[in-house]
N, CA, C and O atoms as CSV, one atom per row, in Angstrom:
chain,resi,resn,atom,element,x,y,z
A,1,UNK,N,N,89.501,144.475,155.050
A,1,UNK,CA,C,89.041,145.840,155.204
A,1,UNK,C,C,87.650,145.865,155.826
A,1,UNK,O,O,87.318,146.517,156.815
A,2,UNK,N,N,86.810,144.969,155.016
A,2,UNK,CA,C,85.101,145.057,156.005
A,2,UNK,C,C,85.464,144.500,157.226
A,2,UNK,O,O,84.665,144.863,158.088
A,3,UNK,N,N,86.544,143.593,157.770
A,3,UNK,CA,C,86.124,143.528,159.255
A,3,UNK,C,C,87.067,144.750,160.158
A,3,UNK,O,O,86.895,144.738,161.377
A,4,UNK,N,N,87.959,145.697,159.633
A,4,UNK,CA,C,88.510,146.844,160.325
A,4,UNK,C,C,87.153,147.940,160.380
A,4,UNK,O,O,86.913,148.556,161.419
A,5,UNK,N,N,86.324,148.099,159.167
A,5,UNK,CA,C,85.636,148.626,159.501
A,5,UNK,C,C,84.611,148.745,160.104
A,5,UNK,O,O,84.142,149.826,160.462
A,6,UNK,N,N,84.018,147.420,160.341
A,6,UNK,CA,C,82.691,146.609,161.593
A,6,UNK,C,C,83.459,147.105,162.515
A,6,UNK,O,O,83.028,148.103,163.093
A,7,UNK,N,N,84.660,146.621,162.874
A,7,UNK,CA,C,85.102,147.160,164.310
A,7,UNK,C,C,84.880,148.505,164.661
A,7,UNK,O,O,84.179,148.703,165.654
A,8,UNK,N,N,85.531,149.883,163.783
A,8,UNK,CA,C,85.443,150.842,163.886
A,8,UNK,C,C,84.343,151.365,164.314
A,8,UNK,O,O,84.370,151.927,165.409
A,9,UNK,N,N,82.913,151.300,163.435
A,9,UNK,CA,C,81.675,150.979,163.642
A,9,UNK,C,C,81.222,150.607,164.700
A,9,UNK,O,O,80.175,151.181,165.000
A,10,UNK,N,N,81.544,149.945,165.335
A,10,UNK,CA,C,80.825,149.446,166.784
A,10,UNK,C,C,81.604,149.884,168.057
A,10,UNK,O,O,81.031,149.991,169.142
A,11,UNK,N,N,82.905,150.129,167.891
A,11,UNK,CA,C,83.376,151.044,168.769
A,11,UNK,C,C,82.751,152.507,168.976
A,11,UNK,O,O,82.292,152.905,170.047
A,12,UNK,N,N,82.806,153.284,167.725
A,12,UNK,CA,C,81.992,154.378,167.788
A,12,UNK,C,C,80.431,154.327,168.148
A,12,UNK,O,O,79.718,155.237,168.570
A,13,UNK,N,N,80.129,153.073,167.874
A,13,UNK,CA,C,78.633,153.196,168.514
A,13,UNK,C,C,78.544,153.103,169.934
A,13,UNK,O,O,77.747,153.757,170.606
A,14,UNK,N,N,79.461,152.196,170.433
A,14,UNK,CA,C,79.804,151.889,171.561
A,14,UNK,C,C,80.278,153.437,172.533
A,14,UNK,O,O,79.905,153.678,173.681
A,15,UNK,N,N,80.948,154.088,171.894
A,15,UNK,CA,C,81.440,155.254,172.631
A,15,UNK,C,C,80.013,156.431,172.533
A,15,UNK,O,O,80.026,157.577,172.983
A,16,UNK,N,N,79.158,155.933,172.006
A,16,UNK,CA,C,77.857,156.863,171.897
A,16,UNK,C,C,76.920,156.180,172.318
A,16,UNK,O,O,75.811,156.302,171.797
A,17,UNK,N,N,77.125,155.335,173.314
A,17,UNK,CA,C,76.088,154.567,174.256
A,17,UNK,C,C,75.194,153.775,173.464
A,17,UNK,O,O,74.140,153.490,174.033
A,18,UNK,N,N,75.357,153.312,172.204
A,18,UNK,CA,C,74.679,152.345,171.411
A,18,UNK,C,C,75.286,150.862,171.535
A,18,UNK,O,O,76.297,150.690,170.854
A,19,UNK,N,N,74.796,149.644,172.370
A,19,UNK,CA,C,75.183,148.588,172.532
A,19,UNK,C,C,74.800,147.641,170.950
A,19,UNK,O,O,73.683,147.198,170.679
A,20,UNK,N,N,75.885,147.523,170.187
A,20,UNK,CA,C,75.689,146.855,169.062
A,20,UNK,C,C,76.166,145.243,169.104
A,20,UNK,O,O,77.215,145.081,169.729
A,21,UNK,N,N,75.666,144.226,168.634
A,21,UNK,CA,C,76.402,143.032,168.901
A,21,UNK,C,C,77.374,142.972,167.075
A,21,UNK,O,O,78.521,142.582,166.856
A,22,UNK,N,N,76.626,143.366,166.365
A,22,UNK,CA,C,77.140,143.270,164.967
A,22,UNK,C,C,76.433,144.432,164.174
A,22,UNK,O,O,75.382,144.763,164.721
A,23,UNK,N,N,76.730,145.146,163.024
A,23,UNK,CA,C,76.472,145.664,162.024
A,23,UNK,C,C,76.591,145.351,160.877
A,23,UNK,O,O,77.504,144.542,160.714
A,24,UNK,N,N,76.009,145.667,159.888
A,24,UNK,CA,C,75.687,144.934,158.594
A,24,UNK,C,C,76.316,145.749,156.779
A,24,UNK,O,O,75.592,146.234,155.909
A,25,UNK,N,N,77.733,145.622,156.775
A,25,UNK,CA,C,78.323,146.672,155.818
A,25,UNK,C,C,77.596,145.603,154.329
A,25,UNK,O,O,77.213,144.434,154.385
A,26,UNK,N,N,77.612,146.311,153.412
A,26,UNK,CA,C,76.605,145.747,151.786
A,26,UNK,C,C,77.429,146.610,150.849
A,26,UNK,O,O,77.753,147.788,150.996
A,27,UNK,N,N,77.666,145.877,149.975
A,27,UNK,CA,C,78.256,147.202,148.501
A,27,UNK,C,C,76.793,147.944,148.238
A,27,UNK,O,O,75.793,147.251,148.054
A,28,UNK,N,N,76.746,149.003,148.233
A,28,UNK,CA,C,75.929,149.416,147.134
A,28,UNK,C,C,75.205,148.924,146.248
A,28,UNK,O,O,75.467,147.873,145.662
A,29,UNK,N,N,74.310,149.559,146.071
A,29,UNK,CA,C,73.719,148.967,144.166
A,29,UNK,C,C,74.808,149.683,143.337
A,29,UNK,O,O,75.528,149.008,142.602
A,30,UNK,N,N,74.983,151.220,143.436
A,30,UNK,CA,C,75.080,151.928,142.427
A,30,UNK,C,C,76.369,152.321,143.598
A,30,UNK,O,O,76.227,152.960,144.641
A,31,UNK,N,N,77.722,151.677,143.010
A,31,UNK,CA,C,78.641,151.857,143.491
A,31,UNK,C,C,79.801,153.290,142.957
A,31,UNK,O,O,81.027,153.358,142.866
A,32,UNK,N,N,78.676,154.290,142.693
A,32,UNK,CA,C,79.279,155.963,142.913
A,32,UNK,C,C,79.013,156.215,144.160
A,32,UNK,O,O,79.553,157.210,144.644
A,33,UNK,N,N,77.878,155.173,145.240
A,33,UNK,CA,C,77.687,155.695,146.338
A,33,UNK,C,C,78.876,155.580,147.212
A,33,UNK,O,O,79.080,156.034,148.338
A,34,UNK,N,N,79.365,155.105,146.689
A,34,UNK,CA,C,80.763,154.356,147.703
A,34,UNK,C,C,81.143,152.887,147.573
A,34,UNK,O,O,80.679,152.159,146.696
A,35,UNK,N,N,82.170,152.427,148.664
A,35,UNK,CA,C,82.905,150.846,148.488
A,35,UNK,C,C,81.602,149.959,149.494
A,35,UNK,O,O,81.138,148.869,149.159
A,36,UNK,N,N,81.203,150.707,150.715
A,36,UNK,CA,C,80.494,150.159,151.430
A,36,UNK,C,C,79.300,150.895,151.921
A,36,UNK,O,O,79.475,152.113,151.885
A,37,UNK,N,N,78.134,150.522,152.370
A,37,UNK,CA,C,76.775,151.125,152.958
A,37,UNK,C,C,76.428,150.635,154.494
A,37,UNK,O,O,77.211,149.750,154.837
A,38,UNK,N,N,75.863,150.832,155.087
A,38,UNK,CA,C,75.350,150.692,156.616
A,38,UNK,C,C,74.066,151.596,156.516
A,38,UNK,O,O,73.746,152.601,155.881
A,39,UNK,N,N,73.212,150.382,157.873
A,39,UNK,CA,C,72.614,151.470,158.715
A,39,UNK,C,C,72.437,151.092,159.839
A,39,UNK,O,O,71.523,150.526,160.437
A,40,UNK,N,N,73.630,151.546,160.133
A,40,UNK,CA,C,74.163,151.457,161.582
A,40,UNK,C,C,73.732,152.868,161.949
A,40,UNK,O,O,74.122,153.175,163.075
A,41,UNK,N,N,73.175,153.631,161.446
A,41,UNK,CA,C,73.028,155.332,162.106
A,41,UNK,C,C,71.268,155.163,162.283
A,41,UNK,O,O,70.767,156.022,163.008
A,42,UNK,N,N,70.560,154.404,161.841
A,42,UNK,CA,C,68.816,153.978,161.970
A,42,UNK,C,C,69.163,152.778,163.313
A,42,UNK,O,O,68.289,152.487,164.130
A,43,UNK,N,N,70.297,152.293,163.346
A,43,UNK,CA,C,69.885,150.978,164.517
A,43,UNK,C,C,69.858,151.983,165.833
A,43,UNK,O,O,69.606,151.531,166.950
């Protein structure tokens, strides 16, 4: 599942003129935030 979603991730960055080589998915600390975190939206 984390590498379908790196892909997803960098395609969409890719289609918004952001050249990414990799992004960096992390659990949470406080996993009510969700399964996974990024900041792929600050790169």
């Amino acid at each position: 599942m984390k590498e379908t979603l790196e892909t997803i991730i960098l395609k969409a960055l890719g289609e918004l003129g952001v050249q990414a080589e990799s992004v960096v998915l992390e659990h949470p600390a406080d996993l009510a935030h969700g399964d996974y975190s990024t900041s792929a939206a600050l790169a």
